[in-house]
TIPAVEX-280145 format. One line per 4 residues: number of its first residue (from 1); their letters; for each residue y, z, x of C-alpha. Coordinates in nm, 3 decimals, padded with zeros to 5 digits. Each point is the difference from the previous one (the first is absolute). Layout:
NUM> A> Y/Z/X  ...
end
This chain:
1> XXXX> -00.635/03.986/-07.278  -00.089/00.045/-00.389  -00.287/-00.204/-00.126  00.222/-00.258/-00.136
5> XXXX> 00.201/-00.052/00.346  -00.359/-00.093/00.171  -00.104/-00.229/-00.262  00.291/-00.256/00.038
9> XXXX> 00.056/00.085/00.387  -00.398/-00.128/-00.035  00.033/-00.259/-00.199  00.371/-00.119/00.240
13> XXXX> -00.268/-00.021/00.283  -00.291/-00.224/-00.160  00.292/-00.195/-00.168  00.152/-00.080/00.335
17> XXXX> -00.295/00.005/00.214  00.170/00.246/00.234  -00.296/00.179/00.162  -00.060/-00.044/00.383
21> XXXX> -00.315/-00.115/00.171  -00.139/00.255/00.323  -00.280/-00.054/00.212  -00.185/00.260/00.155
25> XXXX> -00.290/-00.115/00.246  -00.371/00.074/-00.031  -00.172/00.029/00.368  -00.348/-00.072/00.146
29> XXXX> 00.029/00.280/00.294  -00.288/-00.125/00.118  00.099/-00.350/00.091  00.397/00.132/00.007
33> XXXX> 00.063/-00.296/-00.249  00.191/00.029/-00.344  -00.263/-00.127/-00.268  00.315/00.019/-00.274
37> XXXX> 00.290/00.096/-00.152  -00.009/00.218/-00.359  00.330/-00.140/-00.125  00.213/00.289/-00.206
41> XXXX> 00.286/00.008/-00.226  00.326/00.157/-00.016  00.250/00.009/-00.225  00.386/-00.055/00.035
45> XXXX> 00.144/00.258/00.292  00.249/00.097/-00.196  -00.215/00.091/-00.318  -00.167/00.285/-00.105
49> XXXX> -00.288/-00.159/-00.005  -00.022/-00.153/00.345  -00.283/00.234/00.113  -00.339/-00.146/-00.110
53> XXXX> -00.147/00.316/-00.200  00.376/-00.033/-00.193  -00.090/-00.309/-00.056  -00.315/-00.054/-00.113
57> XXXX> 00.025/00.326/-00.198  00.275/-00.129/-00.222  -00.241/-00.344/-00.033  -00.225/00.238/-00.137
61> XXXX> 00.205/00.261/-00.247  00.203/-00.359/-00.109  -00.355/-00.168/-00.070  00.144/-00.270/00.259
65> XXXX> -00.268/-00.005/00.252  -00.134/-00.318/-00.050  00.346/-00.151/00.010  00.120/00.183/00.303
69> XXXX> -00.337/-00.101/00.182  00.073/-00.392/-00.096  00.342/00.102/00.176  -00.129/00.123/00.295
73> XXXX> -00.293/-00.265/00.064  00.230/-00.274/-00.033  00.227/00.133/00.250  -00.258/00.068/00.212
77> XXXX> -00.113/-00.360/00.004  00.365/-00.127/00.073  00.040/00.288/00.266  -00.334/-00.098/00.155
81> XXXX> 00.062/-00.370/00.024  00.362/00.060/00.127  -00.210/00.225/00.290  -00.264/-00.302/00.086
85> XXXX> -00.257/00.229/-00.090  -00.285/-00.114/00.153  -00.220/00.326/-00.063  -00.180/00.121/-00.323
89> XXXX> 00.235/00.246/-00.221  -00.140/00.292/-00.181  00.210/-00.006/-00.316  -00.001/00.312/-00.227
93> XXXX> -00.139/-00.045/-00.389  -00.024/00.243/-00.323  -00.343/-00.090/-00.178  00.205/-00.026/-00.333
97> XXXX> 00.155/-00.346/00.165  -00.330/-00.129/00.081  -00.099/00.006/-00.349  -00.033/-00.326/-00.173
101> XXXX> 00.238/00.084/-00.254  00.314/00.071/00.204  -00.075/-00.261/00.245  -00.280/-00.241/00.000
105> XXXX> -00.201/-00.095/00.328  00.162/-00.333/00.062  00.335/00.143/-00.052  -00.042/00.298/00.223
109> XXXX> -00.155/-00.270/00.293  00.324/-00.183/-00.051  00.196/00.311/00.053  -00.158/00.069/00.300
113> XXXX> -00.035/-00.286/00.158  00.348/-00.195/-00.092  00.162/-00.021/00.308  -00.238/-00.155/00.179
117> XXXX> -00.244/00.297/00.096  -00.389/-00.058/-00.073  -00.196/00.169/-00.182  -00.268/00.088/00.298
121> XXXX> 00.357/00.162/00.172  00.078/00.251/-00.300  -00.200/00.374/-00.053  00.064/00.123/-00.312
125> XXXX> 00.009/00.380/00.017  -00.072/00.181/-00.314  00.147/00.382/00.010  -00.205/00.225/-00.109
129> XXXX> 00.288/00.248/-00.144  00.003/-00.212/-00.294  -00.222/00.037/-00.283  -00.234/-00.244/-00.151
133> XXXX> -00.014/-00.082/-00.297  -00.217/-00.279/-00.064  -00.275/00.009/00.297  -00.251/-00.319/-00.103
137> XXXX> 00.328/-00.217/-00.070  00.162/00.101/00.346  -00.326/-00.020/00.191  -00.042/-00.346/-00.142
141> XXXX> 00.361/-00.104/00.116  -00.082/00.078/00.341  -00.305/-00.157/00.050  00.155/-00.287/-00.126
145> XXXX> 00.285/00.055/00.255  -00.271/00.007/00.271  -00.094/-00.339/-00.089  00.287/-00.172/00.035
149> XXXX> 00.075/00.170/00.367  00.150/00.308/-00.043  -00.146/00.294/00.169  00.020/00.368/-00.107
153> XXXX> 00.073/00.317/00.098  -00.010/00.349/-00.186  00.301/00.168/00.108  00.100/00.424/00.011
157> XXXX> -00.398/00.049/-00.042  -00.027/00.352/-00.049  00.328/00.091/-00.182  -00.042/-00.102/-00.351
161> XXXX> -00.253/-00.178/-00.307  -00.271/-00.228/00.088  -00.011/-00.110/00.354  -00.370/00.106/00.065
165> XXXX> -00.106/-00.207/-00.336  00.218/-00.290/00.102  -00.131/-00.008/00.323  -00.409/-00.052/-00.116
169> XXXX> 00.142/-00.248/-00.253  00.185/-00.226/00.154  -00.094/00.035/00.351  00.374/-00.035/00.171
173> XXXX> 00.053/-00.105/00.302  00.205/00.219/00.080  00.027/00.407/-00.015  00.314/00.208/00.078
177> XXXX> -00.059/00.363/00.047  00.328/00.156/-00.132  00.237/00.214/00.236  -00.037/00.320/-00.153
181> XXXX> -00.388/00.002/00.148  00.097/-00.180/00.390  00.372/00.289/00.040  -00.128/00.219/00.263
185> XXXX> -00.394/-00.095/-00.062  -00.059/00.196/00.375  00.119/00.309/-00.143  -00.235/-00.024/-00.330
189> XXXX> -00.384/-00.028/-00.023  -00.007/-00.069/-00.364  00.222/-00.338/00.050  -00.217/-00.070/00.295
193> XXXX> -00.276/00.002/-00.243  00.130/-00.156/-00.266  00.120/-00.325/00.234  -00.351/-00.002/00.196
197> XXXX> -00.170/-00.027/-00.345  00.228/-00.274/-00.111  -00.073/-00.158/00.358  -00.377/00.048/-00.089
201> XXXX> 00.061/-00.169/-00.290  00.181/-00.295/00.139  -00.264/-00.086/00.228  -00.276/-00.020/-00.254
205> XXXX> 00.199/-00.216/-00.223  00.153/-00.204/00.236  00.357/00.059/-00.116  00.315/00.066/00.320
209> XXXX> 00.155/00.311/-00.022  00.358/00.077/00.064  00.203/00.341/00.064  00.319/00.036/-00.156
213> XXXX> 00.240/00.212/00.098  -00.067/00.043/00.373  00.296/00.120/00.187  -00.127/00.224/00.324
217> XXXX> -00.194/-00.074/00.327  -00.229/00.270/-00.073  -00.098/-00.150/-00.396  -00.047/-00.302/00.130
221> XXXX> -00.232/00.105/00.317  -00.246/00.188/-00.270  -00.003/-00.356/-00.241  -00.051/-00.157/00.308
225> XXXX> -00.332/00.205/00.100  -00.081/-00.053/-00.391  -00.047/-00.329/00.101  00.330/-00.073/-00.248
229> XXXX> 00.175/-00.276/00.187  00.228/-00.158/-00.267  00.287/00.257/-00.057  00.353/-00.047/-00.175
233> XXXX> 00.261/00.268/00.037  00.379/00.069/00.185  -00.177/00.048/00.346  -00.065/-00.380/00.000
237> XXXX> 00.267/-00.136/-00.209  00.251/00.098/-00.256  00.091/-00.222/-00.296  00.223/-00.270/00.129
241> XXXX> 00.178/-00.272/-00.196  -00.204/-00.209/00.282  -00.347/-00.011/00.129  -00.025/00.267/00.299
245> XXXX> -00.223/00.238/00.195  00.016/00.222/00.212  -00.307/-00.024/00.185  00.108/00.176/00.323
249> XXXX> -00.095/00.310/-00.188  -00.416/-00.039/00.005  00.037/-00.080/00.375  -00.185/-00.236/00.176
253> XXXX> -00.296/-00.156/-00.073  -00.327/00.239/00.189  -00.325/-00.080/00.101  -00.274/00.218/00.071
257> XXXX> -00.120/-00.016/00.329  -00.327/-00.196/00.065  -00.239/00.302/-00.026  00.214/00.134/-00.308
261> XXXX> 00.021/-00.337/-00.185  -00.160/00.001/-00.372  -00.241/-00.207/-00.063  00.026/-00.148/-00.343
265> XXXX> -00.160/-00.227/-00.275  00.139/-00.340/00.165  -00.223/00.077/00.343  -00.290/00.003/-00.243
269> XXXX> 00.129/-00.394/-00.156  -00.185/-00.316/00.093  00.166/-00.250/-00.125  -00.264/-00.197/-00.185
273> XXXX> 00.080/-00.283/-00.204  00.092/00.053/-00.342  -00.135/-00.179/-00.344  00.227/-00.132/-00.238
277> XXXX> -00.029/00.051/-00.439  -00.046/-00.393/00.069  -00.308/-00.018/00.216  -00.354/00.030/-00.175
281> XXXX> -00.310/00.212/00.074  -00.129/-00.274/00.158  00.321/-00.014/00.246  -00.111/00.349/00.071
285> XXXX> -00.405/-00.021/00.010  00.083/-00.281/00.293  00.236/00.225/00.127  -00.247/00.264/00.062
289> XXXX> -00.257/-00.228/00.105  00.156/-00.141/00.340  00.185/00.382/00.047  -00.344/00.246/-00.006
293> XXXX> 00.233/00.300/00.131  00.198/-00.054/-00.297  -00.083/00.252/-00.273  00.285/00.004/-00.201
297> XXXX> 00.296/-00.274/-00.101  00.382/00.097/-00.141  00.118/-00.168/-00.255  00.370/-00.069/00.011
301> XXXX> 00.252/-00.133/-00.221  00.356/-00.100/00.129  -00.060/00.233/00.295  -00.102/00.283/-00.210
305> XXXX> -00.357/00.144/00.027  -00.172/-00.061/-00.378  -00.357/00.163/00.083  -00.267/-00.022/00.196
309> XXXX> -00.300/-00.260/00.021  -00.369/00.151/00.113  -00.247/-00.159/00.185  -00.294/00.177/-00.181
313> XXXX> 00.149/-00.089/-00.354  00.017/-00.390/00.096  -00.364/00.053/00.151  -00.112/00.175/-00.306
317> XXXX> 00.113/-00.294/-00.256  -00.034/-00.231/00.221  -00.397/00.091/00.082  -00.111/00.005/-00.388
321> XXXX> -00.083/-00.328/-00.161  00.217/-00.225/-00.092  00.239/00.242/00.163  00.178/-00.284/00.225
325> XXXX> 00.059/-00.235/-00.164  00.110/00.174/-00.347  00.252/00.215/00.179  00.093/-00.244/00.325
329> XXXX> 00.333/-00.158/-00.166  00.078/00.338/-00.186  00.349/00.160/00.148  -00.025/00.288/00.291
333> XXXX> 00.143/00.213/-00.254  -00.301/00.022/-00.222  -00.193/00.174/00.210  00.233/00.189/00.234
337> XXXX> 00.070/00.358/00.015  00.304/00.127/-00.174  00.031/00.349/00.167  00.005/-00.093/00.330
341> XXXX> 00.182/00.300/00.212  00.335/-00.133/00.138  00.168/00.200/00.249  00.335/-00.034/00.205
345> XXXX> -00.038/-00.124/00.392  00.161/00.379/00.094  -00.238/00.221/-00.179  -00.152/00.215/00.214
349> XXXX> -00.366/00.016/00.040  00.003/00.331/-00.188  00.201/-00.162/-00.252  -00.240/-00.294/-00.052
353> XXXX> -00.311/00.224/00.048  00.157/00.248/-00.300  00.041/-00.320/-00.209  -00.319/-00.122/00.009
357> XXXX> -00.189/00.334/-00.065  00.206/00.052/-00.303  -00.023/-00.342/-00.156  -00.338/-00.008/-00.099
361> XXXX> -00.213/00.333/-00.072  -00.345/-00.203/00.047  00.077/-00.269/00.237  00.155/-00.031/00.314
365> XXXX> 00.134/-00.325/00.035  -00.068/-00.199/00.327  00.321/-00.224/00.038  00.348/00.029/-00.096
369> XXXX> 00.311/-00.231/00.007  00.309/00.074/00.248  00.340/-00.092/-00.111  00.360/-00.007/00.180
373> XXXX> 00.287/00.022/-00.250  -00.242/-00.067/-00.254  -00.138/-00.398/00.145  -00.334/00.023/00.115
377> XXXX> -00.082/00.036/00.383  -00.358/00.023/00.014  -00.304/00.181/-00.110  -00.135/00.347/00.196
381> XXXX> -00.323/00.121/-00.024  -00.105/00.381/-00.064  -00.317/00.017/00.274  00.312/-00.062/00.267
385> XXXX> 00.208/00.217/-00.178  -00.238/00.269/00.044  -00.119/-00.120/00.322  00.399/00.039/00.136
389> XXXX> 00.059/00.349/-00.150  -00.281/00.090/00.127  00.107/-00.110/00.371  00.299/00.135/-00.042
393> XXXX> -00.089/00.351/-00.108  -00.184/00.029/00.319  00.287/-00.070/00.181  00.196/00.205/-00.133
397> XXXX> -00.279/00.285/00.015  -00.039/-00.065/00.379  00.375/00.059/00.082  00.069/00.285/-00.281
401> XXXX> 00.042/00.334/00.051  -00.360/00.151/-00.128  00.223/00.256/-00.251  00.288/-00.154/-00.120
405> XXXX> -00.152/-00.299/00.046  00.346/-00.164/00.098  00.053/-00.206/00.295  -00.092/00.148/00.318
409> XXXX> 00.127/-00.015/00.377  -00.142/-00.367/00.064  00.213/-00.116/-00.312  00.305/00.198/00.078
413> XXXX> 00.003/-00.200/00.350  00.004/-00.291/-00.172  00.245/00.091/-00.287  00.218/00.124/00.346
417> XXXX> -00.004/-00.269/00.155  00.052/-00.274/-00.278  00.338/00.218/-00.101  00.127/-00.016/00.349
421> XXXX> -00.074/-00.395/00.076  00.189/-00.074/-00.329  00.447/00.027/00.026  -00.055/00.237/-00.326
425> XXXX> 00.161/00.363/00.034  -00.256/00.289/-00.147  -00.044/00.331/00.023  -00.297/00.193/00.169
429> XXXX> -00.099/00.325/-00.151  -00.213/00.245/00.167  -00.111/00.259/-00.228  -00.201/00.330/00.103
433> XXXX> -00.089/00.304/-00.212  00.127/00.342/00.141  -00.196/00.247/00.074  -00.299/-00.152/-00.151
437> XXXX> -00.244/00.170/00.195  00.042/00.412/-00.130  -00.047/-00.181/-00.372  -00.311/-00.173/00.098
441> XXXX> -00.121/00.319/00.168  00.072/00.250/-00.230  -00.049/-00.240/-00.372  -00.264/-00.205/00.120
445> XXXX> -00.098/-00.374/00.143  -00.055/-00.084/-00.335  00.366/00.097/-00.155  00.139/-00.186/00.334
449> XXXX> -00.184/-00.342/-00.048  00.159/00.042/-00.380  00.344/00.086/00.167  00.002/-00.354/00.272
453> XXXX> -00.163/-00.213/-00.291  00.320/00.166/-00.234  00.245/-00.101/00.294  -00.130/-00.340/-00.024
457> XXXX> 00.057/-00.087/-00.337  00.333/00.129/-00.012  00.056/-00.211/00.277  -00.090/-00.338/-00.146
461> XXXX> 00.127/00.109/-00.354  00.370/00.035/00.200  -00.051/-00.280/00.227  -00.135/-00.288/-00.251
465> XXXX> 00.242/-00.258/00.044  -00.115/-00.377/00.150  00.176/00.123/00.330  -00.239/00.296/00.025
469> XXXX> -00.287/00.118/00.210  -00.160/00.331/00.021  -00.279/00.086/00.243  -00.176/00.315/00.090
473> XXXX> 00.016/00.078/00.408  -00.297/00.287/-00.057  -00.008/00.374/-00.097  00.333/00.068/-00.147
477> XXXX> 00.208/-00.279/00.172  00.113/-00.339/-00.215  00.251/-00.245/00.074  00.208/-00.214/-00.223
481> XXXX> 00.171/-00.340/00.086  00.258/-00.098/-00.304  00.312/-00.225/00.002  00.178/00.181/-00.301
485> XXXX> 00.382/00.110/00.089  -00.135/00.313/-00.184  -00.263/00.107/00.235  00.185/00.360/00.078
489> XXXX> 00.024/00.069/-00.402  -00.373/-00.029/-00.035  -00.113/00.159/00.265  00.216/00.326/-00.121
493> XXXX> -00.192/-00.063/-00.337  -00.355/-00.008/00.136  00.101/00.311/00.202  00.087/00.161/-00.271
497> XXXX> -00.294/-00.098/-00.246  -00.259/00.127/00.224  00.140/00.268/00.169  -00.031/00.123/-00.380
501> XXXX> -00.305/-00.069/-00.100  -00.186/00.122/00.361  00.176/00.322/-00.078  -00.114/00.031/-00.354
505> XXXX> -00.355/00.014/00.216  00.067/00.328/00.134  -00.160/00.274/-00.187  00.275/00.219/-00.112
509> XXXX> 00.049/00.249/00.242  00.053/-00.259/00.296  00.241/-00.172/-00.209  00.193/00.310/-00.104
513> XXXX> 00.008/00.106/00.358  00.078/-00.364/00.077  -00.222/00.028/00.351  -00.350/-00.033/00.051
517> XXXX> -00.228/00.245/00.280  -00.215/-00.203/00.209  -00.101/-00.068/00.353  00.152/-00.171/00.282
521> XXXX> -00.110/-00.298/00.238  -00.021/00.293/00.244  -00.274/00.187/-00.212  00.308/00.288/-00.099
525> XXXX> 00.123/00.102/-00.393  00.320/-00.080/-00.019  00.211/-00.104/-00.388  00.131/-00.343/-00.055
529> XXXX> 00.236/-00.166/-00.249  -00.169/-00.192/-00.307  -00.063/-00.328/00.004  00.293/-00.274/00.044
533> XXXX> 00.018/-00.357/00.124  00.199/-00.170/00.264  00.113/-00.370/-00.028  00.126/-00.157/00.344
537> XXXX> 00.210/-00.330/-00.075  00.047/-00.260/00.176  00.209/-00.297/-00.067  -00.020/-00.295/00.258
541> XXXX> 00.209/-00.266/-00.101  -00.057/-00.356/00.103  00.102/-00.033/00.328  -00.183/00.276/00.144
545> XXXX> -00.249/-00.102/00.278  -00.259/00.252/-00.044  -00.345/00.009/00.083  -00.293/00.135/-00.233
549> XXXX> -00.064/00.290/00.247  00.391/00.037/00.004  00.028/00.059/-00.369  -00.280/00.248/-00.011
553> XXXX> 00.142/00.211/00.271  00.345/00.023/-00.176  -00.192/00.030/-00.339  -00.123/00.314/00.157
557> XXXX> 00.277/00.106/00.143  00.186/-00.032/-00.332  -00.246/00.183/-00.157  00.009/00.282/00.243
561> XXXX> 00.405/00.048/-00.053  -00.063/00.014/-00.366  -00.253/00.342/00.058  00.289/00.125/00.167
565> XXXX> 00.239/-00.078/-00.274  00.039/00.254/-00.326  00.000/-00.327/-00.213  -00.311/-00.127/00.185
569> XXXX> 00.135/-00.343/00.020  00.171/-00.174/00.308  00.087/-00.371/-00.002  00.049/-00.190/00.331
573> XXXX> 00.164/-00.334/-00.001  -00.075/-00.270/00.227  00.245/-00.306/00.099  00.128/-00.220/00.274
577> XXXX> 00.214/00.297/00.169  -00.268/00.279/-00.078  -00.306/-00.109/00.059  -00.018/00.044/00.383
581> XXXX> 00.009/00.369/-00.025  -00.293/00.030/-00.242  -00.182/-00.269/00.210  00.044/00.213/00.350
585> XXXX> -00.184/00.293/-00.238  -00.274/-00.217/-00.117  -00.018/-00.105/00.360  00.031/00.360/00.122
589> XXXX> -00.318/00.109/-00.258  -00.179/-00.276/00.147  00.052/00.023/00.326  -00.116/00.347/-00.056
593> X> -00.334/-00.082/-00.170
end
């Protein structure tokens, strides 16, 4: 198509309006809800510029962005209202449209909002492929934008200009971490990085974060143990001319088991009552009076935490002379504390703990304000937060395994029998090191604690998703409970990953000769192969009646096929027809005992 063909095929489409409005959802994984739809634009299906990069890409060499975007939202808004959209929309804008001279803020709003959606139901994403060129003029549009309603997301972070700029400036609502970082983040520790520093970031500036781009099991299991819970990609919905999902594909909702559960920030919430801009300091001093336990009030506006009033500032006025009744009628505002820390009901205690020792260098502060979807839910105080991580480090001390420091026998009886009281299928992994003992002998305790504490991180960097749950037996034994279809694939990986880095151990000769002279149980020198690793599987689906000591025997016996095996890796499966053999052996072992 020469240059001249695009521009009036372009200019045919924004003429006629003839673009096409597609949704594609935007999930909380967490709560297995859709949060929104990012509506997208086609053009005609029998153009050459139906595709979207086409598209826009002509917009841009034609200088027609602006016009094709006026297109687009405007169909959108038709397309929406024909849909009885009843979610918010994440609609895509250049920063050259937001700029008063193309399109002032009233104009835009009425754009956006014509057919009937609100301005609290719209998310204005701003790419970040596209230059800007007037920063102060566009950061002033959007704060205006926030006024009126709209919130605001920063959309392909990481692929182009100004995202990290934008981001401190306007504070968005919103941050989408662009595809190119979240394609095959389990196979690549610099993505990993990059996305846990932008989840870092998120937290401390109270912004949601979203993944583009997510279209395997195995992406979305490693967002998920990022604590990433809002994802938008093919495994959970196409772009449809209609609003869809397909939520099948995060599986059901799971909950830890009762000795597993997280504790988080909303435990820590009492749900004191909050102040109002409206009420006065001497609302509050009376406040305080008839409530001694009281130390600190919110202050709230429309649901939304504003700051924080303290008990020892309305003292300290309060107490000098003429302190009462000059400062009695004054607002709470006036003498409240702007930099209150706010934190989200399902930050973890680490998470809240991190905050507050970062948010002040001198002072630790003693209260801090817990939200749910940013409305306030009550106030937590840091002597119980330290008080419960405290408690629950010793619990978790008291149960671990004293060198890996993962959970121990006590808590893999629990984890046992939780997974076999709840209709779930999972897998049960027994994993042993091979010939462990000639290595310790002949290399040293020392390199072998190294080698079982190396075993156990590649274990929980593998198995990291929600589903997941890796404990260490003792010695050189661990076992892994995981609900991924994948469980076989990974198992082959962590096999592989150690086996080569306990063999890069080895002085050279041993590893040239690949065996290792040491001596026997019996007390007799005799060679043995190098070190490998043995993974028994097995997968009990949910109509297996099985017993904790049931499951261990065939764990064990699973694990003692897959010695025998040259792959060192046997899987037995467990169902309604099957499971009466494996039960006669557990039975058999048992009986035995």
């Amino acid at each position: 198509m020469t240059s001249g063909d695009q521009a009036r095929e372009l200019q045919r489409i924004i003429d006629g309006q003839l673009v096409t409005t597609l949704f594609q959802p935007i999930v909380d994984c967490q709560r297995r809800i859709v949060v929104g739809y990012e509506v997208l634009t086609r053009g005609p299906s029998d153009s050459p510029l139906h595709a979207a990069p086409a598209l826009f890409q002509a917009g841009e060499q034609c200088g027609q962005v602006e016009a094709l975007e006026r297109v687009c939202l405007h169909q959108a808004g038709r397309t929406c209202l024909r849909n009885g959209m009843n979610q918010p929309v994440f609609v895509n804008v250049s920063p050259g449209l937001l700029l008063p001279e193309n399109l002032s803020e009233q104009r835009l709003e009425d754009l956006l909002t014509a057919h009937g959606i609100r301005p609290t139901e719209v998310v204005i994403e701003l790419s970040e492929r596209y230059p800007v060129v007037d920063a102060d003029a566009l950061k002033t549009s959007l704060l205006s934008l926030k006024k009126r309603g709209f919130q605001i997301a920063i959309d392909d972070l990481g692929s182009g200009y100004s995202g990290l700029k934008l981001w401190h400036e306007i504070q968005p609502d919103y941050v989408k971490v662009d595809r190119h970082f979240i394609s095959d983040i389990h196979k690549d520790l610099v993505k990993k990085e990059f996305v846990r520093s932008v989840v870092n970031l998120c937290e401390r500036l109270g912004c949601k974060l979203i993944a583009e781009g997510v279209e395997t099991e195995a992406e979305l299991s490693l967002l998920r143990s990022m604590g990433i819970n809002l994802i938008q990609g093919f495994l959970v919905g196409r772009p449809n001319p209609f609003p869809a999902a397909v939520l099948d594909a995060i599986g059901p909702a799971f909950e830890r088991p009762r000795h597993e559960r997280v504790i988080n920030a909303g435990l820590l919430s009492q749900p004191i009552e909050p102040l109002s801009p409206n009420n006065t300091l001497g609302d509050a001093w009376r406040r305080l009076q008839t409530e001694p336990s009281i130390f600190a009030l919110p202050v709230v506006d429309t649901g939304r935490p504003v700051g924080l009033l303290h008990k020892w500032r309305v003292m300290e006025v309060f107490s000098s002379t003429y302190g009462r009744a000059l400062n009695e009628k004054k607002s709470v505002t006036t003498l409240m504390a702007h930099d209150a820390l706010v934190v989200g009901r399902d930050e973890s205690l680490e998470a809240v703990s991190q905050s507050l020792l970062e948010d002040d260098l001198y002072y630790l502060k003693q209260h801090f304000v817990v939200t749910e979807n940013d409305l306030y839910l009550g106030l937590g105080s840091t002597r119980t937060l330290l008080k419960m991580m405290t408690r629950q480090r010793v619990d978790r001390a008291r149960h671990a395994n004293p060198l890996s420091q993962l959970p121990g026998n006590v808590m893999i009886q629990q984890e046992s029998e939780w997974r076999l009281q709840h209709a779930r299928p999972f897998s049960c992994v027994y994993f042993d090191i091979n010939h462990f003992k000639p290595f310790n002998d002949v290399l040293g305790y020392s390199l072998g604690d190294e080698l079982i504490l190396s075993l156990a991180q590649h274990l929980t960097d593998a198995f990291c998703a929600p589903t997941d749950w890796v404990g260490h037996i003792g010695g050189d034994d661990f076992v892994v409970f995981s609900c991924s279809q994948h469980v076989v694939e990974i198992c082959r990986e962590v096999q592989a990953r150690f086996e080569a880095e306990a063999r890069s151990r080895y002085p050279a000769n041993i590893r040239d000769a690949r065996k290792v002279t040491a001596v026997d149980r019996d007390g007799a020198l005799k060679e043995f192969p190098l070190i490998s690793l043995s993974a028994g599987i097995v997968h009990v689906d949910n109509e297996s009646e099985l017993s904790i000591s049931g499951l261990a025997s065939i764990s064990t016996e699973a694990k003692g096929k897959a010695k025998l095996k040259a792959d060192r890796l046997h899987v037995t499966r467990l169902n309604q027809s099957g499971i009466s053999e494996n039960l006669a052996f557990a039975n058999k072992l048992a009986g035995s005992a």
